[in-house]
BAFI-3210 file (N, C-alpha, C; in Angstrom, 3 decimals, decimal comma, padded with zeros to 6 digits):
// residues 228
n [1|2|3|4|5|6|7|8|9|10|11|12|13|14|15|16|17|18|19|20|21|22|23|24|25|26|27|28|29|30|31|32|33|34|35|36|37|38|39|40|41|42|43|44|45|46|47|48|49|50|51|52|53|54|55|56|57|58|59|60|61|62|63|64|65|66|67|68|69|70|71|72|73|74|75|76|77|78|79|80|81|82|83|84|85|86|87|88|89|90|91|92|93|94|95|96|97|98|99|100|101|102|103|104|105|106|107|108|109|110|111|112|113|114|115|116|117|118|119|120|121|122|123|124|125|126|127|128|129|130|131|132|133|134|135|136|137|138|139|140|141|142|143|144|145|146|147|148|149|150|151|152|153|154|155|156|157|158|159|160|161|162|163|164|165|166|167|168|169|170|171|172|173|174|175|176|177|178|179|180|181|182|183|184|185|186|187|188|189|190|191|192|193|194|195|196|197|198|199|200|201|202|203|204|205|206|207|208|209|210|211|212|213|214|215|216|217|218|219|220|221|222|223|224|225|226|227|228]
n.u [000,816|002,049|003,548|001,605|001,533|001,591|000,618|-002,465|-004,888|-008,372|-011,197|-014,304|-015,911|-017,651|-016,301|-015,466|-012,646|-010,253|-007,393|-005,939|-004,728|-003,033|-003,288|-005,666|-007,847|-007,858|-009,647|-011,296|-013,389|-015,167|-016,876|-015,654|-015,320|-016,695|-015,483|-015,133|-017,616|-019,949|-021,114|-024,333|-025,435|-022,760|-019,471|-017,104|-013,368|-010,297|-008,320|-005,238|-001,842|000,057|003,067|006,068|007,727|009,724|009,008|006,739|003,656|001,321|-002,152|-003,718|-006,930|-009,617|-012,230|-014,733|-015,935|-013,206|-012,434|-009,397|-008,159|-005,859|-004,011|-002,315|-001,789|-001,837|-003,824|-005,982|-007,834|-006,971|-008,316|-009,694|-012,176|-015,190|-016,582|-014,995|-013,701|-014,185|-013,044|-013,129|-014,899|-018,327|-021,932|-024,349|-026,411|-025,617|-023,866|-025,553|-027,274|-025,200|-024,039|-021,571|-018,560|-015,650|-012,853|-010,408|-007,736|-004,152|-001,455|001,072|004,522|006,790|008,538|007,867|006,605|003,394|001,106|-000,966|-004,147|-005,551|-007,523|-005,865|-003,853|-001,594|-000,995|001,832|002,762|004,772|005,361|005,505|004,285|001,417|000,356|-002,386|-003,956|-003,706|-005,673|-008,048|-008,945|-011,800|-013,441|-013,832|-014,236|-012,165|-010,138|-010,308|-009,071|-006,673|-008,197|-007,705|-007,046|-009,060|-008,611|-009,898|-011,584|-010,505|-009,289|-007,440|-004,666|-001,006|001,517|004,787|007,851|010,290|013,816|015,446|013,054|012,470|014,463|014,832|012,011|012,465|014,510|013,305|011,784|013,129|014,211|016,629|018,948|022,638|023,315|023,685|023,460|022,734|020,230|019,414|016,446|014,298|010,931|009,110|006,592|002,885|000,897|-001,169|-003,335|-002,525|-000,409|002,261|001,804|001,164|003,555|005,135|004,087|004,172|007,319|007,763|006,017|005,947|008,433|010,111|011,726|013,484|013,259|015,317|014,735|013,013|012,362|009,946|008,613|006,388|005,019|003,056|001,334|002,908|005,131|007,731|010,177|012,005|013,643|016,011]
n.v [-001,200|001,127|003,900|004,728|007,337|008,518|011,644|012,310|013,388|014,031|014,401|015,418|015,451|017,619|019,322|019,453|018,809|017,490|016,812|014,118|011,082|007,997|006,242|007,313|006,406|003,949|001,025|-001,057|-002,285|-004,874|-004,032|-001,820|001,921|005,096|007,893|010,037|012,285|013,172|015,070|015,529|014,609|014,518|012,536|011,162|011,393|009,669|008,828|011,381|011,255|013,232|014,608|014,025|016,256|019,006|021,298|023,991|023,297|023,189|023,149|022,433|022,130|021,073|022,165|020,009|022,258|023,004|024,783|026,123|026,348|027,413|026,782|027,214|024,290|024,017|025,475|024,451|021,944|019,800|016,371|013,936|012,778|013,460|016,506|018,437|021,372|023,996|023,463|024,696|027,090|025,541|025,403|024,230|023,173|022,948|020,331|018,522|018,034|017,198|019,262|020,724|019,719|018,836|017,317|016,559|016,389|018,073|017,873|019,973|020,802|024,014|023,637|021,491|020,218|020,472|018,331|018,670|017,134|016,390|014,745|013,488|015,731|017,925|019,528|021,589|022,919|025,134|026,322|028,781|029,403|029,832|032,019|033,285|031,866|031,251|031,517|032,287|029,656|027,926|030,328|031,501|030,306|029,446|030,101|029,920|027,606|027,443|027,703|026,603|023,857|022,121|021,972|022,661|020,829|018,752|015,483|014,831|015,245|014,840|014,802|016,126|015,304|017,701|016,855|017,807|018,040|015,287|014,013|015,222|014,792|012,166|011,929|013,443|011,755|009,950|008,030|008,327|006,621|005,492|005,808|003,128|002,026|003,328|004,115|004,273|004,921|004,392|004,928|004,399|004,716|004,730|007,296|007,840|009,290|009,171|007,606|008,488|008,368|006,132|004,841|006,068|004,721|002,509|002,135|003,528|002,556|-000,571|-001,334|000,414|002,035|004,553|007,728|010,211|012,281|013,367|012,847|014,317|013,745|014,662|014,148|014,102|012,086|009,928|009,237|009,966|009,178|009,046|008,789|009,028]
n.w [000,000|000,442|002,645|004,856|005,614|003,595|001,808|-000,177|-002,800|-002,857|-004,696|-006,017|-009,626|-009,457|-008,575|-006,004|-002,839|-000,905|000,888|002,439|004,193|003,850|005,514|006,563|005,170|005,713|006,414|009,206|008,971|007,043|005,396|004,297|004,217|004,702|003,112|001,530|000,515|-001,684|-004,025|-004,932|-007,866|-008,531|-009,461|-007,926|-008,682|-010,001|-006,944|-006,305|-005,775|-003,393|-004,221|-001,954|-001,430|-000,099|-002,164|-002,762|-003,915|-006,091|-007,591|-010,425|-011,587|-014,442|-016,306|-018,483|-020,000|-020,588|-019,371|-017,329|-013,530|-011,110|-008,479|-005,249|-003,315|-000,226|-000,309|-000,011|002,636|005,434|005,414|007,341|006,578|004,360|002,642|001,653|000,101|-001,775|-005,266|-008,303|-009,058|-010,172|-011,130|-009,268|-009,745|-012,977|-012,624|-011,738|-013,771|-015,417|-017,317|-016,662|-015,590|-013,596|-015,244|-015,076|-012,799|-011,298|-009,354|-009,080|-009,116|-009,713|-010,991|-012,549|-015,352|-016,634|-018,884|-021,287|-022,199|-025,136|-026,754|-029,722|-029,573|-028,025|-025,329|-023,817|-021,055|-018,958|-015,801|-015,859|-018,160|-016,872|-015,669|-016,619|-015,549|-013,018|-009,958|-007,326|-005,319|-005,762|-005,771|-008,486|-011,556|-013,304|-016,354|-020,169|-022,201|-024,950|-027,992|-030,217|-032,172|-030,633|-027,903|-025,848|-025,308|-023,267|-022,367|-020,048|-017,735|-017,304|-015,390|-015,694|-013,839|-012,882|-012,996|-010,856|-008,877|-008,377|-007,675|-004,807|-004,088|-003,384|-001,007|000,828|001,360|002,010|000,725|-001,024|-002,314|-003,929|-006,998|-009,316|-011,459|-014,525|-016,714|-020,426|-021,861|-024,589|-026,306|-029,313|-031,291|-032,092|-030,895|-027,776|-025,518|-022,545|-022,195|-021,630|-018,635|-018,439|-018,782|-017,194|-015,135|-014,946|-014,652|-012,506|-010,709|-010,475|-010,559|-009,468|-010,156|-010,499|-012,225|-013,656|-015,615|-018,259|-021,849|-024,996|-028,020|-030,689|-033,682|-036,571|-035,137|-034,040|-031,760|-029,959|-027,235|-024,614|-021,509|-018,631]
ca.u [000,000|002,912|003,642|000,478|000,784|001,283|-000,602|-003,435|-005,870|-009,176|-011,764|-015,212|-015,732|-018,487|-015,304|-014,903|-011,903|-009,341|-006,120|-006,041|-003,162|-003,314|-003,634|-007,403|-008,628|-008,117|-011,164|-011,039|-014,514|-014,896|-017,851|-015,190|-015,193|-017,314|-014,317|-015,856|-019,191|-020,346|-022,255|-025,813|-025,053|-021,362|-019,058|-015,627|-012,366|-009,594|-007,230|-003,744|-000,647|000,549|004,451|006,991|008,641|009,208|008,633|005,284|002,998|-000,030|-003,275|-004,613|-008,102|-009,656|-013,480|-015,424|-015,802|-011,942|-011,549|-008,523|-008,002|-004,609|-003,507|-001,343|-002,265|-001,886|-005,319|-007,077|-007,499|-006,511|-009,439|-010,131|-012,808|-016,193|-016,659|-013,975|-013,509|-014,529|-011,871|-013,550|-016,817|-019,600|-022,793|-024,963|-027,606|-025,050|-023,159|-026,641|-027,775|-023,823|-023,245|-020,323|-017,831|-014,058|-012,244|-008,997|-006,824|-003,225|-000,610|003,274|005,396|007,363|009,733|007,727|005,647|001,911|000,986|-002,716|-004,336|-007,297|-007,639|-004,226|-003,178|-001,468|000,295|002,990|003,038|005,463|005,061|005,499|002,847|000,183|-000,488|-003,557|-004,653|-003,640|-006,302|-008,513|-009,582|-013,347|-014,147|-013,379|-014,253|-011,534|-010,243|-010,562|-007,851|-006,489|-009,698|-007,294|-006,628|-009,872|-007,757|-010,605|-011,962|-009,697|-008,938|-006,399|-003,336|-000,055|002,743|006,274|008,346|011,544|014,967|015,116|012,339|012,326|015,963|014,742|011,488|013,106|015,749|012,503|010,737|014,090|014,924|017,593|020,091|023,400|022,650|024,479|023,460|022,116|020,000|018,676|015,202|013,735|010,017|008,448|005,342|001,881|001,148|-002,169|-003,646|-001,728|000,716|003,689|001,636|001,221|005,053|006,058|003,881|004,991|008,494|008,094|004,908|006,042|009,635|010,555|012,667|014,211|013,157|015,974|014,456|011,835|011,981|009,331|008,280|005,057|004,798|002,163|000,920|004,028|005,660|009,018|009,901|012,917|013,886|017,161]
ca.v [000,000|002,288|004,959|005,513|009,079|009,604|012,489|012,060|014,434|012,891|015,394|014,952|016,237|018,196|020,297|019,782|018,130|017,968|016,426|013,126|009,993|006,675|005,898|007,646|005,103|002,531|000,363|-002,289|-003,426|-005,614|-003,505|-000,458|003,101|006,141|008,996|011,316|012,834|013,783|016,208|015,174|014,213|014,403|011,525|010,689|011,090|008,749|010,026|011,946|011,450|014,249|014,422|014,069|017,335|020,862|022,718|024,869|022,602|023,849|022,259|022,255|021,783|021,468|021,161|019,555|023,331|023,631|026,157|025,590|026,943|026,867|027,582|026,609|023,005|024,522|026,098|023,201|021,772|017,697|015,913|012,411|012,448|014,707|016,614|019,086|022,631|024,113|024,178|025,444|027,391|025,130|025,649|022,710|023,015|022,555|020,116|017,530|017,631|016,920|019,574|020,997|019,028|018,373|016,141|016,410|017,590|017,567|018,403|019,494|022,080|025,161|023,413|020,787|020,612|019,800|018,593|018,573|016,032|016,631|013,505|013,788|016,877|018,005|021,246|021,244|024,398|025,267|027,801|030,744|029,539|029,381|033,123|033,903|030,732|031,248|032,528|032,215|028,872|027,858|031,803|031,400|029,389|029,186|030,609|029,123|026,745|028,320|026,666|026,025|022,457|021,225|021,864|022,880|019,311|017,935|014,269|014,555|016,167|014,711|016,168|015,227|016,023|017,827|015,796|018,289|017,711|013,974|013,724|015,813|013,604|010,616|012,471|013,936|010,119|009,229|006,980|008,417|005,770|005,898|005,100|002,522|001,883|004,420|003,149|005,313|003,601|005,165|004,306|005,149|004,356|005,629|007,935|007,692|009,905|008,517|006,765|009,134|008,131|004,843|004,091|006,583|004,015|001,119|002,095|003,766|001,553|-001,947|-001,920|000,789|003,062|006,339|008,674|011,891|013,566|012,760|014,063|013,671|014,385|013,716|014,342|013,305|011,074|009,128|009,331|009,552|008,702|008,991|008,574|008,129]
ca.w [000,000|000,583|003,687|005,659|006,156|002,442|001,337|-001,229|-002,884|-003,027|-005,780|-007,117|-010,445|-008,804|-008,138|-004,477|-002,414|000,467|001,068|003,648|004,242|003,114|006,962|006,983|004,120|005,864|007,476|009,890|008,698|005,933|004,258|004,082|004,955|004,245|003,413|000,673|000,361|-003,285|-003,920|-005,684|-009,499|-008,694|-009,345|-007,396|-009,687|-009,123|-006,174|-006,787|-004,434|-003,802|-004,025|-001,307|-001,615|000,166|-002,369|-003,073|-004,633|-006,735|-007,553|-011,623|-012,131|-015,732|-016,714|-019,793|-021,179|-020,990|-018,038|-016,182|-012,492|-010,855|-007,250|-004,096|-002,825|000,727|000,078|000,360|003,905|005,148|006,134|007,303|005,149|004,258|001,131|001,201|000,113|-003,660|-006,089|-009,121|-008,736|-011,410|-010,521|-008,981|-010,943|-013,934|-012,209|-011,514|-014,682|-016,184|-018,337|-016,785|-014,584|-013,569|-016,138|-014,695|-011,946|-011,019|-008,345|-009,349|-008,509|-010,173|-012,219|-013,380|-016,924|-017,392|-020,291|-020,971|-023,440|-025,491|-028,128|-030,048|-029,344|-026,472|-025,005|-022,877|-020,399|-017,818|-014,724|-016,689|-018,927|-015,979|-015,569|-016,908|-015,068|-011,659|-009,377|-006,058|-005,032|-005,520|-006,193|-009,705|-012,461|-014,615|-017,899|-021,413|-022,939|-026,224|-028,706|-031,449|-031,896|-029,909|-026,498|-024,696|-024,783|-022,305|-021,651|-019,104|-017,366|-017,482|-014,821|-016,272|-013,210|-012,837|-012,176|-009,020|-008,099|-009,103|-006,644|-004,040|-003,573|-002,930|-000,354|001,808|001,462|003,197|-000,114|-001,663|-002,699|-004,726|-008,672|-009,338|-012,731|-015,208|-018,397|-021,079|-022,249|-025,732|-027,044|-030,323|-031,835|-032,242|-029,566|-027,379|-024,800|-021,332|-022,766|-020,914|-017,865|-018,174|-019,398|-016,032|-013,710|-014,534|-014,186|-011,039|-009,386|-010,623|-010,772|-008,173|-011,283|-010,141|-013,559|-013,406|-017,012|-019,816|-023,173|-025,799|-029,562|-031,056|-035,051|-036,974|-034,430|-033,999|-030,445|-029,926|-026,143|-023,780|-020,103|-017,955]
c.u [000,850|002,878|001,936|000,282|001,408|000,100|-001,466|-004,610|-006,969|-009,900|-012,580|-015,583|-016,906|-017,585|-014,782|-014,237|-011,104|-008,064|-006,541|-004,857|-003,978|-003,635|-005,360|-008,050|-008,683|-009,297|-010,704|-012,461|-014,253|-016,112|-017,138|-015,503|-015,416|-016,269|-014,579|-017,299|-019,524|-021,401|-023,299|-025,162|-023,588|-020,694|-017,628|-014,569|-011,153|-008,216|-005,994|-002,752|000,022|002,281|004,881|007,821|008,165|008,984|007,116|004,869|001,432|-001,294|-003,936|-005,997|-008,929|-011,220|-013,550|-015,890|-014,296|-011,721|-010,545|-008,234|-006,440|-004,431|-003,060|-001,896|-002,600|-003,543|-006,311|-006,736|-007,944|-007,229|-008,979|-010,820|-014,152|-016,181|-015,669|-014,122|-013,847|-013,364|-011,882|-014,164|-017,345|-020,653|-023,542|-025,502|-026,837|-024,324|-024,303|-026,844|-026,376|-023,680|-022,372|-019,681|-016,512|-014,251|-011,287|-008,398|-005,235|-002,055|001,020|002,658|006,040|008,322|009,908|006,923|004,365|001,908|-000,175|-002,957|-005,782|-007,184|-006,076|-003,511|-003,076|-000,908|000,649|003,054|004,029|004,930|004,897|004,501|001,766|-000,205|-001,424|-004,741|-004,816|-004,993|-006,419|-009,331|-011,282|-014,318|-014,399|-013,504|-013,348|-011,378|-010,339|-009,365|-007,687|-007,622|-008,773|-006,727|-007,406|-009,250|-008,822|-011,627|-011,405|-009,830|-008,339|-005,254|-002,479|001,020|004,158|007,733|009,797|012,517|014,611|014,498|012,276|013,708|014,968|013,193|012,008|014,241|014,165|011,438|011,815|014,338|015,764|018,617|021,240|023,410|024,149|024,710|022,458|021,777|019,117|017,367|014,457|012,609|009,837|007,546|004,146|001,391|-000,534|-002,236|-003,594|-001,220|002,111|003,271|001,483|002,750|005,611|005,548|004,103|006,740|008,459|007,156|005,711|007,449|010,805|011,767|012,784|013,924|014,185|015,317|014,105|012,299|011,330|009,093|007,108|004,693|004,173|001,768|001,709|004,778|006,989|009,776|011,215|013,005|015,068|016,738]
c.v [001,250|002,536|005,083|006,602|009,894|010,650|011,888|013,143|013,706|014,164|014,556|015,478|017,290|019,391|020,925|018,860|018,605|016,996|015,372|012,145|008,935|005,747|006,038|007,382|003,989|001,989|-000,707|-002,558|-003,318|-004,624|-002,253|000,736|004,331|007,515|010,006|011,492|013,569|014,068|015,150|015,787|014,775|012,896|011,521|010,255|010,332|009,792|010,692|011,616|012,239|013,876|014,446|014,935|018,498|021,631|023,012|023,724|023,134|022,592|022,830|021,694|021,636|020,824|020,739|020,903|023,517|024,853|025,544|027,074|026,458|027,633|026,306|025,236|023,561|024,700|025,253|022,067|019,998|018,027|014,542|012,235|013,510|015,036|017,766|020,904|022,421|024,501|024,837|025,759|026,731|025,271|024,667|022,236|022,320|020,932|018,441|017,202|017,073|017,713|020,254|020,163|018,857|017,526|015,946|017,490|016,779|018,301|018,158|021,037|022,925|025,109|022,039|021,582|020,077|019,490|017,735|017,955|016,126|015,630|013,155|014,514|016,873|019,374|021,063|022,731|023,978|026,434|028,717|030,735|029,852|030,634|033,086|032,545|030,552|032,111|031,760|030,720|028,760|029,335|031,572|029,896|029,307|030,216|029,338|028,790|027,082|027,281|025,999|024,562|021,465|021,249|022,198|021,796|018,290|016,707|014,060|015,268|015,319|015,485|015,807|016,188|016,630|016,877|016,677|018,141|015,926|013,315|014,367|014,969|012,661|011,190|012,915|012,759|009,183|007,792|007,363|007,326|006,101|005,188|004,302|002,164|003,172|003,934|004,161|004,851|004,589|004,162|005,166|004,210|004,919|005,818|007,849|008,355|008,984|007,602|007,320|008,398|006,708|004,167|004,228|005,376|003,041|000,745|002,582|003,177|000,430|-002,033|-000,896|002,066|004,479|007,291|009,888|012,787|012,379|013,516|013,561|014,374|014,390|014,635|013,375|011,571|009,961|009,863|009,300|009,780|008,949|009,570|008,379|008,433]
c.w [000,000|002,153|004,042|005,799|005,045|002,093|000,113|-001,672|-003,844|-003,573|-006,217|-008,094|-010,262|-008,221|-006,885|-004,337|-001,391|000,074|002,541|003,234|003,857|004,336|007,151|006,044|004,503|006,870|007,992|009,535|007,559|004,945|003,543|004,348|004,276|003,861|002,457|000,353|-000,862|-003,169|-004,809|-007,438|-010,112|-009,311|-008,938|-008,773|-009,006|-008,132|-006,881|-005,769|-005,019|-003,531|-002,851|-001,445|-000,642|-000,240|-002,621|-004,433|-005,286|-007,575|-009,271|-011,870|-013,446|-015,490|-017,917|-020,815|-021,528|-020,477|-017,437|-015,105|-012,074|-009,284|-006,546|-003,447|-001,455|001,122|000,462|002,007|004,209|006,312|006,382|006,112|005,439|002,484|000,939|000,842|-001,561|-004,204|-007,006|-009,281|-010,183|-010,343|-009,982|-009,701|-012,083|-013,860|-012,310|-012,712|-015,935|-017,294|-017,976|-015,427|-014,916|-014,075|-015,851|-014,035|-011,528|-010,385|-009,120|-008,918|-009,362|-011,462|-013,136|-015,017|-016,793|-018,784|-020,540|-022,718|-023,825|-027,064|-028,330|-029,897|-027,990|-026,624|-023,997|-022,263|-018,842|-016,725|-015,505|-017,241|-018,426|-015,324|-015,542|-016,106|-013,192|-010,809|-007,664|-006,137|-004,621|-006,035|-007,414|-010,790|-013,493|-015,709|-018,772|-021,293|-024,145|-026,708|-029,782|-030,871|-031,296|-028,649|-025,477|-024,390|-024,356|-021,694|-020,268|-019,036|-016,929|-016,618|-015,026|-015,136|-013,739|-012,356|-011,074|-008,196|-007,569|-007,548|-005,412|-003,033|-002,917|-001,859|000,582|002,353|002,213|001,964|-001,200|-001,538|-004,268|-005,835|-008,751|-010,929|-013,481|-016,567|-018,990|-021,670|-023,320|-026,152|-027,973|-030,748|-032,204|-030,808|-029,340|-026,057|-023,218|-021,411|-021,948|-019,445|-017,567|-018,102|-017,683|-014,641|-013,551|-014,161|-012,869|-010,051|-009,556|-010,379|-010,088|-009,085|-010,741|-011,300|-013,113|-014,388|-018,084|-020,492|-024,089|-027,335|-029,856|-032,739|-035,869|-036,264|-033,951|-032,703|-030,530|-028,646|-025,099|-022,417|-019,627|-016,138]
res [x|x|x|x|x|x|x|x|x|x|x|x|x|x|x|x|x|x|x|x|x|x|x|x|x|x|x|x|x|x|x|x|x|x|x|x|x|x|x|x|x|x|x|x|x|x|x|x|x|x|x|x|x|x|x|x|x|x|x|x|x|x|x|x|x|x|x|x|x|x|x|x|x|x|x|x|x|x|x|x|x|x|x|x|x|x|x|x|x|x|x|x|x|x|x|x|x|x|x|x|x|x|x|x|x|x|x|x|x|x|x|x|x|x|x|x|x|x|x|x|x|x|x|x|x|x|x|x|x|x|x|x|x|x|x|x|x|x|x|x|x|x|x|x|x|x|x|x|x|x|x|x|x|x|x|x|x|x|x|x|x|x|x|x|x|x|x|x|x|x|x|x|x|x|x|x|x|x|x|x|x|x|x|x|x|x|x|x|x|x|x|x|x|x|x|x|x|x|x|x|x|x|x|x|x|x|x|x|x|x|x|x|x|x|x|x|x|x|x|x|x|x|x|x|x|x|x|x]
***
């Protein structure tokens, strides 16, 4: 299961959530354990763990119109469990009947990259990019996603950390160890919407892989892939 008093950020696309450990999921009864409260014609998105790092961590939200919200993780306050705090004002009304709702949210830090997936297309933004996006938690609904390209019909967010950050994790998780071996691992093929994420979890869920730095391509639909 991991650390018990990993963090986690639990979100219903109903656009409320909090922050709780992997300790206050757990049930000693066998029927399991009540820990989020969704709103009426919400639905529960799958959790996030949040990183192992000191630095300033920020919270991405994105709906099904293609608003994205952006602010300090901080803002949001660690529960056991309940329904949490608002991260992106939708309206209820809108929210019951499903025409607007969170599609994707995601926690990094300053000197990582997002990179937000709408079909085939993607865009890759860094901090700097995330101006016009940054605001007040829950007040605020969001800006638009540039329209060109279909980007404001968002699949999914993608956080492709920094090495710094990437080292510096693993040194505050108290598992820094000295690399002993270093292997460069290149895919290509046809590229598919969480494909970076799937490649990054099986190297770092299943097989315990240290990542220092990604780099990717993607021309005419063709992927082109690297990791050390």
């Amino acid at each position: 299961m991991g650390n018990p008093e990993r963090k986690t950020l639990l979100v219903t696309d109903g656009g409320y959530g909090f922050v709780t450990s992997l300790n206050d999921m757990i049930s000693k009864n066998r029927a399991g354990k009540a820990v989020v409260s969704v709103p009426k014609g919400a639905r529960i998105m799958p959790p996030v763990m949040i990183p192992e790092t000191a630095s300033t961590l920020y919270l991405a939200a994105i709906s099904n119109e293609g608003r994205m919200l952006v602010f300090p993780l901080s803002e949001l306050p660690e529960l056991a469990k309940g329904k949490g705090n608002k991260i992106i004002s939708i309206p209820s009304a809108r929210v019951q009947n499903r025409e607007e709702y969170v599609v994707a949210v995601a926690v990094f830090g300053e000197e990582d990259q997002l990179e937000v997936k709408a079909g085939k297309r993607k865009l890759g933004l860094r901090f700097g990019d995330l101006e016009h996006y940054l605001g007040e938690r829950g007040g605020r609904r969001g800006h638009k996603l540039p329209p060109r390209g279909g980007l404001q019909r968002v699949d999914g967010i993608d956080v492709i950390p920094s090495a710094a950050r990437a080292e510096e994790e693993a040194r505050v998780g108290g598992r820094l160890q000295t690399v002993s071996e270093l292997v460069l691992v290149n895919v290509s093929g046809r590229d598919k919407p969480g494909l970076t994420s799937e490649i990054t979890g099986i190297m770092g869920g299943r097989y315990d892989v240290r990542i220092l730095d990604i780099g990717q391509a993607v021309i005419h639909d063709h992927l082109t892939w690297g990791a050390f």
